[in-house]
Backbone as numpy.savetxt, mean C-alpha at the origin, in Angstrom:
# Nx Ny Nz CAx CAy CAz Cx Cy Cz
-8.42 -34.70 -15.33 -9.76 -34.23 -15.04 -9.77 -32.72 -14.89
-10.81 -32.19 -14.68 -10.91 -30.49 -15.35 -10.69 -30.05 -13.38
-10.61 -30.97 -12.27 -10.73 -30.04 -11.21 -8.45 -30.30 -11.12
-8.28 -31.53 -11.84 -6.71 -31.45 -11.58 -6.04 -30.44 -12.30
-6.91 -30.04 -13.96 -6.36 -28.86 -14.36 -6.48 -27.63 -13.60
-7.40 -27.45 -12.58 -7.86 -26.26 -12.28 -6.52 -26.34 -10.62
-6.08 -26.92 -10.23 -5.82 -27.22 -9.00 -3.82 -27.02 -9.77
-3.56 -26.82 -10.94 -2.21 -27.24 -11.67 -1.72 -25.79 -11.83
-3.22 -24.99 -12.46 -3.61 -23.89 -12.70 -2.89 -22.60 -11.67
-4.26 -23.24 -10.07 -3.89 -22.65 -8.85 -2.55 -22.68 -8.30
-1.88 -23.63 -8.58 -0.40 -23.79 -8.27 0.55 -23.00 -8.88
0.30 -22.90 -10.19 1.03 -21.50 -11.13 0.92 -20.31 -11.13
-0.09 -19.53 -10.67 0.03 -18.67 -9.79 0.13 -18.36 -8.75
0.06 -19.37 -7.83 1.00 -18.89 -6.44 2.42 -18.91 -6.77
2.92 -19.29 -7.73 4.50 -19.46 -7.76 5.04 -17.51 -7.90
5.98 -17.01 -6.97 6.62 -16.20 -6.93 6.76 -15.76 -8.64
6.61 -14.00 -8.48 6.43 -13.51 -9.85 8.10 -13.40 -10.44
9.20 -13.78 -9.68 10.23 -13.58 -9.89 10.37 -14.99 -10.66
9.83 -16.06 -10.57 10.43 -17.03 -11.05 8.83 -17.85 -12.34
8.29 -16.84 -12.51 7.20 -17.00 -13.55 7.55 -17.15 -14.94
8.67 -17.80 -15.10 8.92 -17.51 -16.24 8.18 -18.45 -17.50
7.40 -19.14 -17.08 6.22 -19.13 -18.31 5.22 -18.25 -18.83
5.08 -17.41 -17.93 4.37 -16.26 -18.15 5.03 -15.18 -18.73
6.22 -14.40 -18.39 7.01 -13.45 -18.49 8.02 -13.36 -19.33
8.47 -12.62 -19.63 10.12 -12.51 -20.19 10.64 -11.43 -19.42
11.93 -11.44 -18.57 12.21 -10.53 -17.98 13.57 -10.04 -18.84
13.13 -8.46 -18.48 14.17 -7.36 -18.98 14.95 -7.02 -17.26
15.98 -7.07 -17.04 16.52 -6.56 -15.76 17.64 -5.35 -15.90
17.39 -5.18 -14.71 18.65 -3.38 -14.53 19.77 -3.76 -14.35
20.91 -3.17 -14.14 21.86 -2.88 -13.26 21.61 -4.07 -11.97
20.79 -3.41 -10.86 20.56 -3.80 -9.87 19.87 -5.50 -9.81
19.47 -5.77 -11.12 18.97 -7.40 -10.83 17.53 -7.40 -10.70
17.15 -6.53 -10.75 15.69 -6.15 -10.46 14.57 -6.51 -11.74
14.13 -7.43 -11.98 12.85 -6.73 -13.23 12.36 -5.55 -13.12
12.66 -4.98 -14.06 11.93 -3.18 -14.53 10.64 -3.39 -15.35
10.84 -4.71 -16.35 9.62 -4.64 -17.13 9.40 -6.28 -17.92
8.46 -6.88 -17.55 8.09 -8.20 -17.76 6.79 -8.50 -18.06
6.99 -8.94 -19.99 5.48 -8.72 -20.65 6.00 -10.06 -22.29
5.20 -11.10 -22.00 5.60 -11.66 -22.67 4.25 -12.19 -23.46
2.67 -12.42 -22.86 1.86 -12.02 -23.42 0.80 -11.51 -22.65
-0.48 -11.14 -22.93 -1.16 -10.29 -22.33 -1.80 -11.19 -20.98
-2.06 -10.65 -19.81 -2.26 -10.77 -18.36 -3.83 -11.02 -18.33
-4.58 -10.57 -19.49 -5.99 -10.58 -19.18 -6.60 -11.98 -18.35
-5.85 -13.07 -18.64 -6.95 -14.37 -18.05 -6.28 -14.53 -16.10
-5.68 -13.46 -15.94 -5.27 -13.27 -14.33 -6.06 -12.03 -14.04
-7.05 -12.39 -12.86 -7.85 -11.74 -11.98 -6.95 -10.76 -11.50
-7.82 -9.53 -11.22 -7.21 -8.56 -10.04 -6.41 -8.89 -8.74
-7.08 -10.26 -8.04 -6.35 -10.98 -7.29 -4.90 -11.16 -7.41
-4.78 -12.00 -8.71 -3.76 -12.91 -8.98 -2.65 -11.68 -9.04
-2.90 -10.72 -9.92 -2.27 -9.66 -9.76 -1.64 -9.05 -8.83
-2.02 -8.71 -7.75 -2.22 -8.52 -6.18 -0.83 -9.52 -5.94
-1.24 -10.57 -6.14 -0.39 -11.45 -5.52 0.98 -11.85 -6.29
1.20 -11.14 -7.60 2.29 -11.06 -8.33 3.29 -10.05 -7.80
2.60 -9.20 -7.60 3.60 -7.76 -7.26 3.84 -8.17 -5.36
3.15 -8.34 -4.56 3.23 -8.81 -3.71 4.70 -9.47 -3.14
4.51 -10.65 -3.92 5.34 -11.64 -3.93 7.03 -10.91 -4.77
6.94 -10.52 -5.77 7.96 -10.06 -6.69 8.65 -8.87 -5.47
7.89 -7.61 -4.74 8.45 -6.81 -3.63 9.42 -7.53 -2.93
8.83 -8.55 -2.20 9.67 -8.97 -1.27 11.03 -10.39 -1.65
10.42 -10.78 -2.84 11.72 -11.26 -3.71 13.07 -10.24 -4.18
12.34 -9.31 -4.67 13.27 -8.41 -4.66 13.73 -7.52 -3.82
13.50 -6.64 -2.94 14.26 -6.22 -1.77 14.22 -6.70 -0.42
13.35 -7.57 -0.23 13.85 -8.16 1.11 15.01 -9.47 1.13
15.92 -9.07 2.01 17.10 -9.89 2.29 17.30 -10.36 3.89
17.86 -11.50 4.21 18.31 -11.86 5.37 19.20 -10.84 6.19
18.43 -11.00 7.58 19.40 -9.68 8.52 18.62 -8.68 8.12
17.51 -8.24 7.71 16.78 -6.35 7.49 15.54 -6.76 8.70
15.30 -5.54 8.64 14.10 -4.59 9.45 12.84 -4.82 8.40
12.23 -5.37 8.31 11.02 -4.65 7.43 9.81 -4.57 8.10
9.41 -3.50 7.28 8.12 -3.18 7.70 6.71 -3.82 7.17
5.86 -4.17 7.08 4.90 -5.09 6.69 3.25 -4.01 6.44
3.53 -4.05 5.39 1.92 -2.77 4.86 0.14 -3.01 5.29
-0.55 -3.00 5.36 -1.51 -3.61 5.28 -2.76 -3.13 4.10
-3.51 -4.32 3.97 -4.28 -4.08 2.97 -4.58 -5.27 2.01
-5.11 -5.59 0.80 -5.45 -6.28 0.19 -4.20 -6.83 -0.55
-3.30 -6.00 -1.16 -1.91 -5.90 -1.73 -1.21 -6.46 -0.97
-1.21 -6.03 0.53 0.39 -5.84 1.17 0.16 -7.78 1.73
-0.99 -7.61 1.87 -1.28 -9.20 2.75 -0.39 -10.31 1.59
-0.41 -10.25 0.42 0.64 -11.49 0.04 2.06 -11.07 -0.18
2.40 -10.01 0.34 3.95 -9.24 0.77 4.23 -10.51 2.06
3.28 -10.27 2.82 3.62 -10.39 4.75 3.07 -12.34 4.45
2.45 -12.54 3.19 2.78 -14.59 2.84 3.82 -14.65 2.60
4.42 -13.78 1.66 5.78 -14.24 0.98 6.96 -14.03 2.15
6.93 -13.15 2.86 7.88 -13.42 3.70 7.99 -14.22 4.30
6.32 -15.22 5.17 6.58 -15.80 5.45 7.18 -17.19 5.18
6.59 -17.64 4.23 6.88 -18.54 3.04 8.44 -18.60 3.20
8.74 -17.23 3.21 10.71 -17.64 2.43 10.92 -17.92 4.04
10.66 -17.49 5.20 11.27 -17.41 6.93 10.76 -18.90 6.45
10.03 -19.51 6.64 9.92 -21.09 6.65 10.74 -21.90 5.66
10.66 -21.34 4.58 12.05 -22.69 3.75 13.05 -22.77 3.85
13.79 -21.00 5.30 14.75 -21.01 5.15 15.57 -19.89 4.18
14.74 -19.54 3.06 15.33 -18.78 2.22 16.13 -17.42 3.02
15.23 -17.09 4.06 15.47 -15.31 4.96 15.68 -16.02 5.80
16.66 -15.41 6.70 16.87 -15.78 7.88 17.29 -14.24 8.81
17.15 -14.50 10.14 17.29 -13.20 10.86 16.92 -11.83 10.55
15.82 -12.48 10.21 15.01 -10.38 10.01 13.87 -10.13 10.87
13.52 -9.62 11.07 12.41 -8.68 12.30 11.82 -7.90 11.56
10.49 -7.80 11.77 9.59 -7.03 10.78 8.83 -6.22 11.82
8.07 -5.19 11.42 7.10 -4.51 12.30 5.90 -4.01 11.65
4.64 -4.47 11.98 3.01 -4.42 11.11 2.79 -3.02 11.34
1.86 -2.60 10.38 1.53 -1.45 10.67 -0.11 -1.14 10.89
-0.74 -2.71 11.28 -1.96 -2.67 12.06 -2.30 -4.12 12.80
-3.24 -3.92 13.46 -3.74 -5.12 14.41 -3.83 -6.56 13.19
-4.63 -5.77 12.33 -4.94 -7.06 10.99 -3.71 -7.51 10.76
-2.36 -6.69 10.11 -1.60 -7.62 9.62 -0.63 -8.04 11.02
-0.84 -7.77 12.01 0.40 -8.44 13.34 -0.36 -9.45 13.43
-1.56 -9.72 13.16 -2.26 -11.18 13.38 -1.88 -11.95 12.13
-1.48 -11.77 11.06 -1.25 -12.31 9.84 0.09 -12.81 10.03
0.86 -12.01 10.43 2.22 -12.07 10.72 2.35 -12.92 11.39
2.09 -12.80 12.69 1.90 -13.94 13.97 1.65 -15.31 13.61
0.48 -15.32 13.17 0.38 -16.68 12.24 1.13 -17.22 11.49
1.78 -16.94 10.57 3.03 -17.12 9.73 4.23 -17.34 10.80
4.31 -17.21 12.27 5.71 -17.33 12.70 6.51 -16.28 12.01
6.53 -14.94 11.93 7.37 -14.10 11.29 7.77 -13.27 12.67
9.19 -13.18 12.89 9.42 -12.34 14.57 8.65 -11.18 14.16
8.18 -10.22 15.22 8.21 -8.78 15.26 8.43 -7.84 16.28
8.39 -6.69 15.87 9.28 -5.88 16.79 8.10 -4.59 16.54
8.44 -3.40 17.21 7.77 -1.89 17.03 8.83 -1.01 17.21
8.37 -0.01 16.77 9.08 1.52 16.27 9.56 1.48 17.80
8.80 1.66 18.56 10.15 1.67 20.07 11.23 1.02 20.23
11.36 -0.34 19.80 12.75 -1.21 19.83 13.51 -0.92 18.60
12.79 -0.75 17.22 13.68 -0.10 16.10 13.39 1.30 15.54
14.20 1.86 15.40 13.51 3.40 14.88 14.10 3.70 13.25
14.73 2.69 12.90 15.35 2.67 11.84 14.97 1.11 11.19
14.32 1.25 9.97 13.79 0.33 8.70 15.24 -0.08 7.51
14.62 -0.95 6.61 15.87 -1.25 5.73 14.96 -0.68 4.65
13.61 -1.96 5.21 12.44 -1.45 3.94 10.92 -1.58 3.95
10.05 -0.77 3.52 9.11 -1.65 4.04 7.93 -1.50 2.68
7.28 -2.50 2.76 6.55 -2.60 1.95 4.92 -2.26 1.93
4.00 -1.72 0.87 2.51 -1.83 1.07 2.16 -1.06 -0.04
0.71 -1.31 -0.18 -0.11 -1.02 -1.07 -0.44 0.50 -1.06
-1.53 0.78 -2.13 -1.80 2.51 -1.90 -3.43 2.49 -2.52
-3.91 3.26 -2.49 -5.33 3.36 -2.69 -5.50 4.38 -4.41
-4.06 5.37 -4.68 -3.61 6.30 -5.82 -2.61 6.61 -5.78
-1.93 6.40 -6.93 -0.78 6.70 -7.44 -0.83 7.51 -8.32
0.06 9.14 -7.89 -0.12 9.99 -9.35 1.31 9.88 -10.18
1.62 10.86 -10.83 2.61 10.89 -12.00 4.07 11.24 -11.00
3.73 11.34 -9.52 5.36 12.03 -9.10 5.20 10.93 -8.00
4.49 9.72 -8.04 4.78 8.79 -7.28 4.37 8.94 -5.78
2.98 9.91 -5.91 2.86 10.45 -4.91 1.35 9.60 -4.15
1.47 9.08 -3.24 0.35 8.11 -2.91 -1.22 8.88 -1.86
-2.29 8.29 -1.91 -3.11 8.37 -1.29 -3.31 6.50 -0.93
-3.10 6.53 0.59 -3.29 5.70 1.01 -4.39 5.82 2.70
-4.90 5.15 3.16 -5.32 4.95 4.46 -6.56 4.54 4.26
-6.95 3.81 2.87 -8.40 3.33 2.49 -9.31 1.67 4.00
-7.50 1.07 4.20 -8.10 0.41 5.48 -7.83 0.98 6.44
-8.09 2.29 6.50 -8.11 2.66 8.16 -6.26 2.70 8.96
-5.43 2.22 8.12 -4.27 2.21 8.91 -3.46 3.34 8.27
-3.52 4.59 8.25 -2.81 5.62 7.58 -1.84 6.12 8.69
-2.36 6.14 9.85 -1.11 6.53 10.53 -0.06 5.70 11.17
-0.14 4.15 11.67 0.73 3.08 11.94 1.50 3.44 10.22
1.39 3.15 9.08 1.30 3.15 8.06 2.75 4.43 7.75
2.15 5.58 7.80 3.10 6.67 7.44 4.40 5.95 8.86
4.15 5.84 9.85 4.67 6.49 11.25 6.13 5.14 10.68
5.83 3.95 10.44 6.75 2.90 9.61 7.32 2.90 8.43
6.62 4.00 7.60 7.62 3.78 5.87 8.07 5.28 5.98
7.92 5.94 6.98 8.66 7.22 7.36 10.52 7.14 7.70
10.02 6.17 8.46 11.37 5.18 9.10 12.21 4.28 8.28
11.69 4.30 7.06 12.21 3.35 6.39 12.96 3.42 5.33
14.06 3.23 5.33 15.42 3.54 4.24 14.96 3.27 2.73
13.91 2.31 2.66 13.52 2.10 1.04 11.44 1.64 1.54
11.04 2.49 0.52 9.46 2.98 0.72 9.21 1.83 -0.87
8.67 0.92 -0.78 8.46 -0.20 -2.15 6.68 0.01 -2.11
6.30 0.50 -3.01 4.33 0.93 -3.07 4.12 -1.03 -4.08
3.07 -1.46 -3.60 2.99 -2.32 -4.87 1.02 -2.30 -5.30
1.13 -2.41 -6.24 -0.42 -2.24 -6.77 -1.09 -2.53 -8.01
-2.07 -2.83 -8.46 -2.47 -3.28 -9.96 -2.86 -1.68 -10.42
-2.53 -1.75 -11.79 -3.01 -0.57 -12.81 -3.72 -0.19 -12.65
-5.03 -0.47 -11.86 -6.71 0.50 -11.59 -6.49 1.35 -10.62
-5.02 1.78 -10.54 -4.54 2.53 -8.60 -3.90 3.30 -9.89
-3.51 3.74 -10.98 -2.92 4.82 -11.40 -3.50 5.62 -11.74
-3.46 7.00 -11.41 -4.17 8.41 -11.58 -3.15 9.10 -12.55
-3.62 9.50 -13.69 -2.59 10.05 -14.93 -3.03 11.84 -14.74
-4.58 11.65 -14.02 -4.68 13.28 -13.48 -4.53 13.93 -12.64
-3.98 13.57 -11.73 -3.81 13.48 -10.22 -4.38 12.86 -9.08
-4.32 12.98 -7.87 -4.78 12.89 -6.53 -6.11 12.68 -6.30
-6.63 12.56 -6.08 -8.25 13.24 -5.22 -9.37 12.37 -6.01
-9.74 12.77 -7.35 -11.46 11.85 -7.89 -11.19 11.05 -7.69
-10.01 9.53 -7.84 -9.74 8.40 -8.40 -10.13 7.35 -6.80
-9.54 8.30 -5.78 -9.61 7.26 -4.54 -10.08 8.48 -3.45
-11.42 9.14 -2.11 -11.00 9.78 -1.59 -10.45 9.78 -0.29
-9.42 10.90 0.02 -8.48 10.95 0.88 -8.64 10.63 2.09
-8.59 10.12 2.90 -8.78 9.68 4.46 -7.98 10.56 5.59
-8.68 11.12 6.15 -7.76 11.98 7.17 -8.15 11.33 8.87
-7.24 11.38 9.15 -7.51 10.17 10.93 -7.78 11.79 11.83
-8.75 11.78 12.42 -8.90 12.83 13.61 -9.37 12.46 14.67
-9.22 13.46 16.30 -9.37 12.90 17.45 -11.07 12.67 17.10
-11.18 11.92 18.08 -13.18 12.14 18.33 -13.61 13.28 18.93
-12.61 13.71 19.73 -13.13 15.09 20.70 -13.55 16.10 19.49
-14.93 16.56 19.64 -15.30 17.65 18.47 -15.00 17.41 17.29
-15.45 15.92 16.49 -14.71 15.72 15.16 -16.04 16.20 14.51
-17.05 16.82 14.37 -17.57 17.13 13.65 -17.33 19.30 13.47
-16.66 19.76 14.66 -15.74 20.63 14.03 -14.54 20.41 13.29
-14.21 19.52 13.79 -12.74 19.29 12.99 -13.58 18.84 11.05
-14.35 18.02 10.88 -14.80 17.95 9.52 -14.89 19.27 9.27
-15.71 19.73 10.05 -15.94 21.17 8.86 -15.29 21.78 8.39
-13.97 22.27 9.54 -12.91 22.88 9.56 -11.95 22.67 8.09
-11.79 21.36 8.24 -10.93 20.19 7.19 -11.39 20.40 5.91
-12.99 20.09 5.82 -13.54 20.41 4.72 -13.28 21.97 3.51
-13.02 23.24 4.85 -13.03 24.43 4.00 -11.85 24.81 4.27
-10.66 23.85 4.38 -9.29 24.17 3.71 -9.24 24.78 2.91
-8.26 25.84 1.85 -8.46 26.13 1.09 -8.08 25.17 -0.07
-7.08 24.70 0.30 -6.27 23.99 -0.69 -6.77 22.18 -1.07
-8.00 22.23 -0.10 -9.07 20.84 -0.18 -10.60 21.40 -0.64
-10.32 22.66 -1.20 -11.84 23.31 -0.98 -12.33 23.05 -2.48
-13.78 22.61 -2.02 -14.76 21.82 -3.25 -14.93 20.38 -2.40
-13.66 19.67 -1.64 -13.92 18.58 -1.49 -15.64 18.25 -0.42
-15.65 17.11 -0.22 -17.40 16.57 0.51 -16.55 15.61 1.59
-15.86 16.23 3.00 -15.38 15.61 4.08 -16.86 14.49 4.49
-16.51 12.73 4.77 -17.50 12.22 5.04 -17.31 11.31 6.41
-17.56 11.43 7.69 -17.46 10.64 8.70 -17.50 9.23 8.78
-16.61 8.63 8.45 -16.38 7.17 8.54 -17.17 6.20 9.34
-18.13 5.96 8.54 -19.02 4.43 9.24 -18.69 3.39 9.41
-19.26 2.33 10.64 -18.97 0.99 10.53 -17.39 0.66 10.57
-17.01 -0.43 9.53 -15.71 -0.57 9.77 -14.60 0.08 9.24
-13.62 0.53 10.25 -12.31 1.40 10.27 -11.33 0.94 8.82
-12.13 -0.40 8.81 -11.60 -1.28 7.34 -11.78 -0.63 6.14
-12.45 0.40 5.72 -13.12 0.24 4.19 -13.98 1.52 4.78
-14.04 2.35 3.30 -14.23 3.54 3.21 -15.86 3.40 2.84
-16.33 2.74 3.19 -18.29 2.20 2.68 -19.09 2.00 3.91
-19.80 2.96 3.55 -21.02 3.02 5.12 -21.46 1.65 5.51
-21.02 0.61 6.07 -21.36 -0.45 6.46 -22.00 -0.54 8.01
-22.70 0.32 8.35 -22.68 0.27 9.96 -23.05 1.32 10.55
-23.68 1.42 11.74 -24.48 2.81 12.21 -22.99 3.82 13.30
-22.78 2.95 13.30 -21.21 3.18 14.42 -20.23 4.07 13.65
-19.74 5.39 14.52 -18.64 5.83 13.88 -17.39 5.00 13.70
-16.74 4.40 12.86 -15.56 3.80 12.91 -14.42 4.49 13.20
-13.72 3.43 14.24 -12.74 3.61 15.53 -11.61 3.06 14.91
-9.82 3.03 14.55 -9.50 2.95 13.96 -8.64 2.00 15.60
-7.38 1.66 14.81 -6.20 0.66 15.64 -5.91 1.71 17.11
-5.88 3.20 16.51 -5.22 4.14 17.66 -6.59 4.82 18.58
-7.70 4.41 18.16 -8.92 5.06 19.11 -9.07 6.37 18.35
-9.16 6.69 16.90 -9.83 7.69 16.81 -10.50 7.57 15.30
-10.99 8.80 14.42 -11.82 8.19 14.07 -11.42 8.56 12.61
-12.05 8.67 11.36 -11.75 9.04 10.05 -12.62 9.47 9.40
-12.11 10.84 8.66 -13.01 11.44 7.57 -12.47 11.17 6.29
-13.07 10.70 5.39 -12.70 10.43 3.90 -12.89 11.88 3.24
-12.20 12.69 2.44 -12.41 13.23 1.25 -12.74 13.15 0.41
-13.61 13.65 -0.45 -14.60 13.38 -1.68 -13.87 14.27 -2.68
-13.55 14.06 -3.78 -13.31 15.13 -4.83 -13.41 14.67 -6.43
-14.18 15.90 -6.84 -14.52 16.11 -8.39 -13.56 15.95 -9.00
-12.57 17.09 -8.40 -11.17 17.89 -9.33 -10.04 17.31 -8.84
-8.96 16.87 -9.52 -8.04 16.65 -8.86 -7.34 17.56 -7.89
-6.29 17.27 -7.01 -5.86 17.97 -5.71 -4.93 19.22 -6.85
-4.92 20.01 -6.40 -4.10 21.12 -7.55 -2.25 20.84 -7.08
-2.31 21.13 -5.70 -1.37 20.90 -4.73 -1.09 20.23 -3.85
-0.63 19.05 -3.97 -0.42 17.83 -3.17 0.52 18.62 -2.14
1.38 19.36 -1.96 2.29 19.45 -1.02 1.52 20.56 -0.03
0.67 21.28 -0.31 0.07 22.02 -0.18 -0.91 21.83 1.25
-1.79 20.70 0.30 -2.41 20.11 0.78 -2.38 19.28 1.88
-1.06 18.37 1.72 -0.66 17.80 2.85 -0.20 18.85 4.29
0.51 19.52 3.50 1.04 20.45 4.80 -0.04 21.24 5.72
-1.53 21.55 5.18 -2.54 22.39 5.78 -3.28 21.53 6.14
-3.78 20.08 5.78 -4.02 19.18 6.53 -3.62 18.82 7.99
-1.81 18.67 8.34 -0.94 18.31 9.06 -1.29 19.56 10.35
-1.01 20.78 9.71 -1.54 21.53 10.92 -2.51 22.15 11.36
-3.57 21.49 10.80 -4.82 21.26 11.66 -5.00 20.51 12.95
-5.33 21.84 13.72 -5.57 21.09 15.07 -6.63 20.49 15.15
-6.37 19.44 15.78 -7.56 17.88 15.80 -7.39 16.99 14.91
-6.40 16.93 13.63 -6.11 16.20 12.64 -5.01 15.40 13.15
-5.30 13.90 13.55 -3.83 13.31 13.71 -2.93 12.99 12.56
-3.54 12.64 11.51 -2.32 12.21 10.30 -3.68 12.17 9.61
-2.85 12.47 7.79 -3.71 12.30 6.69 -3.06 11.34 5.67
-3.84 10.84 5.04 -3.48 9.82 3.65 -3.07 10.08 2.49
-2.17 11.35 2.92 -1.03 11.68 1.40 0.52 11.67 1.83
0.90 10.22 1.04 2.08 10.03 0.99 3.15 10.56 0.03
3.22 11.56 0.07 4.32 12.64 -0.48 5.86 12.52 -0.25
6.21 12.14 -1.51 7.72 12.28 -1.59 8.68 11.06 -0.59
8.00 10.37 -0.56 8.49 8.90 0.45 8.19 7.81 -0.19
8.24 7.71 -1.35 8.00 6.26 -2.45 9.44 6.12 -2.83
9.66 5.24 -2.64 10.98 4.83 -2.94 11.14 4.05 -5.33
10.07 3.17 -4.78 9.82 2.57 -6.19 8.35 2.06 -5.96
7.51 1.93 -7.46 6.16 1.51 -7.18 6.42 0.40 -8.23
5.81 -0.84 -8.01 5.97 -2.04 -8.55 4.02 -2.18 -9.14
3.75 -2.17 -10.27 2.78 -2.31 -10.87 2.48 -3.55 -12.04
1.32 -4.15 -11.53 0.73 -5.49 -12.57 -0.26 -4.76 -12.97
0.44 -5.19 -14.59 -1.39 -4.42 -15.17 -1.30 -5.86 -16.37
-2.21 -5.66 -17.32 -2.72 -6.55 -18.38 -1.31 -7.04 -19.13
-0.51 -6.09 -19.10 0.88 -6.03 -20.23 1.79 -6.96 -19.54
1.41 -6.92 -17.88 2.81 -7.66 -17.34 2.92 -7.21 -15.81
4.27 -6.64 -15.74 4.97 -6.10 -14.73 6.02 -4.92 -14.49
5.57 -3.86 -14.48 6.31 -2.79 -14.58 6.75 -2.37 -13.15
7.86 -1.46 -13.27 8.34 -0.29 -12.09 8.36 0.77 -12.25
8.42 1.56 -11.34 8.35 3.14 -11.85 9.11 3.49 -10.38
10.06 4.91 -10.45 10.70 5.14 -10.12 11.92 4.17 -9.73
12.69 4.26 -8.63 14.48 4.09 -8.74 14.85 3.04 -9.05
15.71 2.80 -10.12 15.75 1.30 -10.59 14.74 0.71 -11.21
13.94 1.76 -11.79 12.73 1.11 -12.59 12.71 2.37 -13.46
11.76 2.50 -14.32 11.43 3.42 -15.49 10.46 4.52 -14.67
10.34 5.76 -15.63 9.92 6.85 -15.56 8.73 6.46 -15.13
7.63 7.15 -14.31 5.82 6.82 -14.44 5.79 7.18 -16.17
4.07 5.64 -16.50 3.90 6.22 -18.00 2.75 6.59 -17.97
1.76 6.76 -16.75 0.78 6.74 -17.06 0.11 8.06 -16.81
């Protein structure tokens, strides 16, 4: 019947992207890793399903029994923090300790029975995993689109291997800035000096700093309320035409702004980015291929 095909269907894509091999043909490294898996075109898998390929494939591939990991949050990272749990229940992982990097996913976690721990009991990661909001050509991320940019940095800072995972509509071939904008977390005390301030950076200048409405979740005026984030403060998104000229730049004159607690450029802390697009399953950086896009 057409709901048992559809239900045979749903079962084949939840199956781990490591072991898809009706779908795939895998090419592997050195390391054991798929670098690149494309056997025919991806189009009749949703953005979702996608999501939940790379997801799943992250933590098949670098998470092992006995590590630290860190657990991302977001639309992406949430079938990272299933799959772990999934493998802690069959048995596959055993003795690892993870640490969330917001209220949303320690409740996800929790549920799953996955132990956890915080940066006070470990200060040292094996690996940790999560999504990004842009990816440019040096692997350089804009992330903090749900509100968790600083739990977020403060955990894959700590973390011996930084794994980004994401579908192809997250790659920027021009840079930084139009594709997703930047989220910067600031105190509430005087945050409408601190916007202005932020705004006529030089090295952000052109951008349209916008006070974060409603929920701390999602960068979309949903709500009359300034949105309050996991740590009690609040967020300005960045708007931009042009791409960022100077990501390092940028980050660094962001950082020492007083009233700025942390911003959403992840610079030079990507370890490897694991990408589903229409073709398959690619990597980019260590143990994976060059960025192509």
């Amino acid at each position: 019947s057409h709901s048992v095909k559809m239900m045979a269907f749903r079962s084949k894509v939840g199956v781990s992207c490591g072991l898809v091999v009706g779908l795939y043909a895998a090419n592997r490294n050195t390391f054991g890793r798929t670098t690149f898996m494309q056997k025919q075109p991806q189009s009749t898998l949703s953005q979702e399903e996608l999501k939940k390929l790379v997801g799943y494939k992250a933590v098949d591939d670098y998470v092992k029994s006995g590590m630290v990991v860190g657990l991302g949050t977001g639309s992406t990272a949430y079938y990272a923090v299933e799959r772990v749990g999934q493998k802690l229940k069959s048995g596959e992982l055993k003795n690892i300790i993870c640490i969330p990097t917001s209220e949303r996913t320690k409740d996800q976690a929790t549920s799953l029975g996955i132990p956890l721990t915080t940066l006070n009991e470990k200060s040292k990661l094996d690996v940790a995993i999560d999504g990004a909001d842009d990816v440019d050509k040096g692997l350089n991320l804009i992330k903090g689109g749900g509100g968790a940019l600083l739990r977020e940095k403060m955990v894959e800072a700590a973390s011996g291997t930084f794994i980004c995972i994401v579908d192809e509509s997250k790659l920027s071939s021009k840079g930084l800035g139009p594709g997703f904008p930047l989220p910067v977390e600031i105190t509430p005390f005087c945050h409408e000096h601190t916007r202005r301030v932020i705004e006529n950076l030089p090295s952000v200048k052109g951008c349209k700093a916008v006070l974060r409405m409603g929920s701390a979740a999602n960068n979309k005026p949903d709500g009359d309320n300034i949105a309050v984030t996991d740590n009690g403060n609040y967020i300005v998104d960045l708007f931009f035409t042009e791409p960022i000229k100077d990501v390092e730049l940028a980050a660094n004159e962001l950082k020492k702004t007083v009233g700025v607690v942390e911003h959403g450029i992840f610079e030079g802390m990507t370890t490897a980015v694991i990408v589903a697009g229409k073709s398959g399953i690619r990597v980019a950086g260590q143990g994976g291929e060059k960025p192509w896009w």
